[in-house]
C-alpha positions as CSV (number, residue, x, y, z in Angstrom):
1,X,0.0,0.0,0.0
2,X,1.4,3.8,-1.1
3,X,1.6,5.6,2.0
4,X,0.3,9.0,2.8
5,X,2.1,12.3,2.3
6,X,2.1,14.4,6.0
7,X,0.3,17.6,5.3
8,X,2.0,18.9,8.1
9,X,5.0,18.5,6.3
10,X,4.0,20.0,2.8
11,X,2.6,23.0,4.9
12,X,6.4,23.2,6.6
13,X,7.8,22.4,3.1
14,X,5.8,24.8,1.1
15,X,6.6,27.9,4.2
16,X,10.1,27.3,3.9
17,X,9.7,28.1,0.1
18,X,7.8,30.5,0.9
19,X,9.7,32.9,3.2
20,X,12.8,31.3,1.1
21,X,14.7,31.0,4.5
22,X,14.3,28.7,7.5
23,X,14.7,31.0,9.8
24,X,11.6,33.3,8.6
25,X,9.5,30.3,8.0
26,X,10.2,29.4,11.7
27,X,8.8,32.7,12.6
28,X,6.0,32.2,10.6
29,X,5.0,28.3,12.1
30,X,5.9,29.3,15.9
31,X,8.5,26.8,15.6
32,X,12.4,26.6,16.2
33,X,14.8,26.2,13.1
34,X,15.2,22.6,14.6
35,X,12.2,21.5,14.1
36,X,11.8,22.5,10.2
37,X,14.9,21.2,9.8
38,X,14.1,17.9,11.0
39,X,10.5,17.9,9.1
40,X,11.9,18.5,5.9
41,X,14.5,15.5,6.5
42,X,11.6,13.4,7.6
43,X,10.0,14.9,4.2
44,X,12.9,13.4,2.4
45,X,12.9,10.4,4.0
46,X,8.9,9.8,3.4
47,X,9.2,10.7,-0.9
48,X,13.0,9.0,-1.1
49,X,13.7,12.2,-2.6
50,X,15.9,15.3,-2.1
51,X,13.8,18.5,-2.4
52,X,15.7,21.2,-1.4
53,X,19.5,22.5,-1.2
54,X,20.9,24.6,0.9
55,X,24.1,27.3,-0.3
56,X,25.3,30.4,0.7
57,X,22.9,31.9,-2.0
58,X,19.4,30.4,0.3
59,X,17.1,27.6,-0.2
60,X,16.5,26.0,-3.8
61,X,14.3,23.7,-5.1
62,X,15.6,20.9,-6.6
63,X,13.5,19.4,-9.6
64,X,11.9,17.1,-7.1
65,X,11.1,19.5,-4.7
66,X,10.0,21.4,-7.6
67,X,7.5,18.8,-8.4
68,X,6.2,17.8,-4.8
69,X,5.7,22.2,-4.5
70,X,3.2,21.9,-7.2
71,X,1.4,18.8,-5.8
72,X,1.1,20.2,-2.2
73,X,0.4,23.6,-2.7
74,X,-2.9,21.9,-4.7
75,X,-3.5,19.7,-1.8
76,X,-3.0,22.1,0.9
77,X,-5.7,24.0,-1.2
78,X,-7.5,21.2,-1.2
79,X,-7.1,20.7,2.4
80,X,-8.2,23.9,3.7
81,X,-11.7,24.3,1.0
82,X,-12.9,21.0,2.5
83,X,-11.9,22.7,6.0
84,X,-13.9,25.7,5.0
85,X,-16.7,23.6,3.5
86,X,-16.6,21.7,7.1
87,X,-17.2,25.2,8.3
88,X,-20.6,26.0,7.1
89,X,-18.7,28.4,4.4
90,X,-18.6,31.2,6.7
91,X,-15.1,31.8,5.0
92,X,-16.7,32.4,1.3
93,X,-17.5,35.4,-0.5
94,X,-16.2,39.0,-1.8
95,X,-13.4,40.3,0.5
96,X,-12.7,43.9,-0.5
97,X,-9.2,44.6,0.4
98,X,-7.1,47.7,0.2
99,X,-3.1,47.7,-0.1
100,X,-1.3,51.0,0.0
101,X,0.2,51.8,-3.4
102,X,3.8,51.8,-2.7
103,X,3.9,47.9,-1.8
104,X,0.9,47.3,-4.6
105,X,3.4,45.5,-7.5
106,X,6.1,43.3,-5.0
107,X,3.0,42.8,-1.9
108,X,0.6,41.2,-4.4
109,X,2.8,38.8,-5.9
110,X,3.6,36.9,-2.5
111,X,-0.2,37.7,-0.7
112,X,-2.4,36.4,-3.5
113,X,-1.0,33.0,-3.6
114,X,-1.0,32.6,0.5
115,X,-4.6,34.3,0.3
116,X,-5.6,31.6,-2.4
117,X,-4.2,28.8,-0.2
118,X,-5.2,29.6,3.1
119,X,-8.8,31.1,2.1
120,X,-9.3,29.3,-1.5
121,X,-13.6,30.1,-1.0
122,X,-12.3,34.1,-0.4
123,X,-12.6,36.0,-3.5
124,X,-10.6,39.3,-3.1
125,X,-11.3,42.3,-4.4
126,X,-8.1,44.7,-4.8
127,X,-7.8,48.7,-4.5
128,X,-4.6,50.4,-4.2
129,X,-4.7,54.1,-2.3
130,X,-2.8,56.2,0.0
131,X,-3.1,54.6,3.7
132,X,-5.3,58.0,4.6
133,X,-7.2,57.3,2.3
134,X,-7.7,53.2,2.8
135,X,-8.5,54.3,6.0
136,X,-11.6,56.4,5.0
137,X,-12.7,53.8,2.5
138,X,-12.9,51.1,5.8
139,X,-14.6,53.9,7.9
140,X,-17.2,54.2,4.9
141,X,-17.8,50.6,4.7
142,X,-16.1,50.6,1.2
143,X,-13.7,47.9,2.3
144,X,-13.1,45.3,4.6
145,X,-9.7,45.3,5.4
146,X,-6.8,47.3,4.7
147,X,-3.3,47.7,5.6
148,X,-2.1,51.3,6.4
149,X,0.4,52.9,8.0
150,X,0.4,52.9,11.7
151,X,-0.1,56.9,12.9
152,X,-0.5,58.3,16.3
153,X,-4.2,58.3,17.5
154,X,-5.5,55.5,15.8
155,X,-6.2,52.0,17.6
156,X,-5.4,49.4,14.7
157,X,-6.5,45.6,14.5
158,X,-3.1,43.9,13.8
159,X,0.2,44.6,13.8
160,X,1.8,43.1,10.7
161,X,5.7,44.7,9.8
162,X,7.9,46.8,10.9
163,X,10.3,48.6,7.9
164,X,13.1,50.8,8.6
165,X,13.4,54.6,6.6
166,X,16.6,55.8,5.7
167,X,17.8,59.1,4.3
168,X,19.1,58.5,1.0
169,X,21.3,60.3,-1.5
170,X,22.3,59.7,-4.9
171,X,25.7,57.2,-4.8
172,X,28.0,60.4,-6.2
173,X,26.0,63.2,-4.9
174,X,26.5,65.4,-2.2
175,X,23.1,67.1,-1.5
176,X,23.1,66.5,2.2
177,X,25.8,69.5,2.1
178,X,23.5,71.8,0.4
179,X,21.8,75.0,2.2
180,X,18.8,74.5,2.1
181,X,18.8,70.8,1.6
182,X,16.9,69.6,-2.2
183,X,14.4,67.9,-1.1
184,X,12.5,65.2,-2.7
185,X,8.7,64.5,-1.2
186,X,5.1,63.0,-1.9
187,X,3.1,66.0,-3.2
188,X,-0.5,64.9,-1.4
189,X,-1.1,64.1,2.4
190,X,0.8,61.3,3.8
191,X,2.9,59.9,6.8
192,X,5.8,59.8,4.7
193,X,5.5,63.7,4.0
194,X,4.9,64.2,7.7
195,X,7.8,62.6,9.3
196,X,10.0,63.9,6.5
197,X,8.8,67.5,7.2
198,X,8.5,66.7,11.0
199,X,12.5,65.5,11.3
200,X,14.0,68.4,9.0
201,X,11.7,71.3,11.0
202,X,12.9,69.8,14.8
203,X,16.6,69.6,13.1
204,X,16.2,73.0,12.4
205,X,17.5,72.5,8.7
206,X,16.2,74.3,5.9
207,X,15.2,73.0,3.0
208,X,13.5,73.6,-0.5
209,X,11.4,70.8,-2.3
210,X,12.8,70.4,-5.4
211,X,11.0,67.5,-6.8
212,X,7.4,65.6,-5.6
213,X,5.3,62.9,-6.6
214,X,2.5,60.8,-5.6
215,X,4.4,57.8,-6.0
216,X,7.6,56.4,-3.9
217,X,9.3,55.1,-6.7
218,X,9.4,58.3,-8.7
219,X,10.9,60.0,-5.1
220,X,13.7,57.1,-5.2
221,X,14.1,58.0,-9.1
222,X,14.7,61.7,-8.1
223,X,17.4,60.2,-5.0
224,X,19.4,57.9,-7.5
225,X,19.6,60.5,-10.8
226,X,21.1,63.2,-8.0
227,X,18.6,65.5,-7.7
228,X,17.3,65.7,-4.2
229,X,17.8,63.8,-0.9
230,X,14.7,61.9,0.6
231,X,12.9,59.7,3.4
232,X,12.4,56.2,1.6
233,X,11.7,52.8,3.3
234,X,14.8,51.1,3.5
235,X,13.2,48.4,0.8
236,X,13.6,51.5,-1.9
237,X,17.1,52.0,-1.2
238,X,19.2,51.1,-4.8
239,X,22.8,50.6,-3.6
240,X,23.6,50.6,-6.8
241,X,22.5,53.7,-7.3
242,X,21.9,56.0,-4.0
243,X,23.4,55.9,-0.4
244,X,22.1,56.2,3.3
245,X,23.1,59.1,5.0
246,X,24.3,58.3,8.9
247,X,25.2,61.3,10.3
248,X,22.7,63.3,12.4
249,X,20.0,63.9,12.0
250,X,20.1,61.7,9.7
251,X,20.7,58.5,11.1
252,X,18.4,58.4,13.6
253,X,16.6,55.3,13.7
254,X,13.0,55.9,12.3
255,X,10.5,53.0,11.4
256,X,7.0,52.6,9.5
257,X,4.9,50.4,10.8
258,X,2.2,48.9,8.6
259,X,-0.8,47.7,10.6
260,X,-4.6,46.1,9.1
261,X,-7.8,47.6,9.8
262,X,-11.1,46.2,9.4
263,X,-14.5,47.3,9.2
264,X,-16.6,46.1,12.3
265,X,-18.9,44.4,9.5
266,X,-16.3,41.7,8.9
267,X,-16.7,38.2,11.1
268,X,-14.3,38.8,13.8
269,X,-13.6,35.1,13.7
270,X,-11.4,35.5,10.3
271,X,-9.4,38.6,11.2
272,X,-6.6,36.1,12.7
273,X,-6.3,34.5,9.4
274,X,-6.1,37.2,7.6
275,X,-4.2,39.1,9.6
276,X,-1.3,36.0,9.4
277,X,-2.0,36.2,5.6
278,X,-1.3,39.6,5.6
279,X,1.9,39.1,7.9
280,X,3.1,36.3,5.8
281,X,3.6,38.5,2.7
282,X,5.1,41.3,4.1
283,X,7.9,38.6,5.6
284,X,8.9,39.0,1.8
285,X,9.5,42.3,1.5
286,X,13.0,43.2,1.1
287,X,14.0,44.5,4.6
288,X,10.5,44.2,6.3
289,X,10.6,43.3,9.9
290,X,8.3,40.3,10.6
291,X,6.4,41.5,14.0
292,X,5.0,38.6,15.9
293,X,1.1,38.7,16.5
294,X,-0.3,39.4,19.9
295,X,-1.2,36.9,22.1
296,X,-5.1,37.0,23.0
């Protein structure tokens, strides 16, 4: 008789790929690097195989582990729809999510998979905004979750990552020597704006703005051609092309922290999951802090 593949250990199998590290996809199962390491060997040892290799470089999928991805990620799907069916399909229907624009292109690419394996009866409905404005569209009722920037005043649902801004500078500029500093900013009301604005005034530094935009990548655009210097999260930051600046006030350590919201409409019972949907994809970010979720 064929024996049974462990869905625990496709679920381990399929994180590790995931998060492309053992170390994040220990995070993300609540268990220690140990432990994953001994259920992928005990993977191994159940499909004869080898699925994964380990370098310098990360994690890689052998041709094997290749082919076993495909196969659990469909029965993990599989898994969790007759889970959901189980659950009198309280877990089906529109879910109107809203995902700042900066993240929009690199956030999707990781959350829609999870959101497709974790929720497969879920069927999302995308809009990409400011965070101000995600949060008025929540208050309204016009969407059901949302992830926006953490700001003083509000009481937010979850906690999700932490990323770390950095003053940057084109590579062969010297801007930050400039009086008044060029200044590179969002042209519309934002956090980003504010704490830029905020750290230059209690500095005391003068400045001009010299270029804006409503989008972060045209503000990083403006850093790395030389024109201006500017607040970016550190996942912006070209090294090819721009550099941090360290001394103060520069280098004082400031953070973004990206939180979800919900609208009180939504069954309180799926926020967790969506919450560690949400959490998972930011994990992939380059230079996003994974934040643990709260117990209770």
């Amino acid at each position: 008789m064929d024996s049974l593949l462990d869905l625990d250990l496709l679920k381990t199998f399929a994180t590790v790929v995931e998060q492309g590290e053992l170390k994040k996809a220990a995070a993300v199962l609540f268990r220690s690097q140990a432990a994953i390491s001994m259920q992928l060997k005990r993977l191994e040892q159940q499909t004869g195989v080898r699925v994964l290799e380990r370098s310098n470089q990360g994690i890689h999928l052998t041709p094997s582990g290749e082919t076993l991805l495909r196969h659990a990620e469909k029965l993990l799907r599989a898994n969790n729809a007759a889970l959901a069916a189980l659950k009198q399909q309280h877990l089906t229907g529109t879910l109107r999510v809203g995902i700042p624009t900066d993240y929009a292109h690199d956030f999707l690419r990781h959350f829609m998979p999870i959101l497709s394996r974790e929720l497969p009866n879920l069927e999302p409905r995308i809009t990409c905004q400011r965070s101000r404005t995600l949060r008025q569209l929540v208050n309204r009722g016009e969407l059901d979750i949302a992830i926006v920037s953490g700001e003083s005043g509000f009481t937010d649902h979850a906690l999700l990552w932490r990323e770390q801004l950095v003053w940057a500078v084109g590579k062969e500029a010297d801007q930050e020597t400039h009086n008044p500093l060029p200044l590179a900013t969002f042209d519309s009301d934002c956090i980003m704006r504010d704490l830029t604005q905020s750290t230059l005034k209690h500095a005391n530094i003068a400045y001009h703005t010299v270029f804006t935009s409503p989008e972060l990548d045209n503000i990083a655009a403006a850093v790395n051609a030389g024109i201006a210097i500017a607040l970016l999260p550190q996942s912006m930051l070209d090294l090819s092309q721009a550099r941090p600046l360290t001394a103060s006030p520069f280098g004082q350590g400031l953070n973004l922290d990206m939180h979800m919201i919900a609208s009180p409409i939504v069954d309180a019972t799926l926020l967790p999951k969506l919450a560690d949907c949400l959490r998972r994809a930011g994990s992939r970010l380059n230079n996003a802090l994974p934040v643990m979720p709260m117990a209770g």
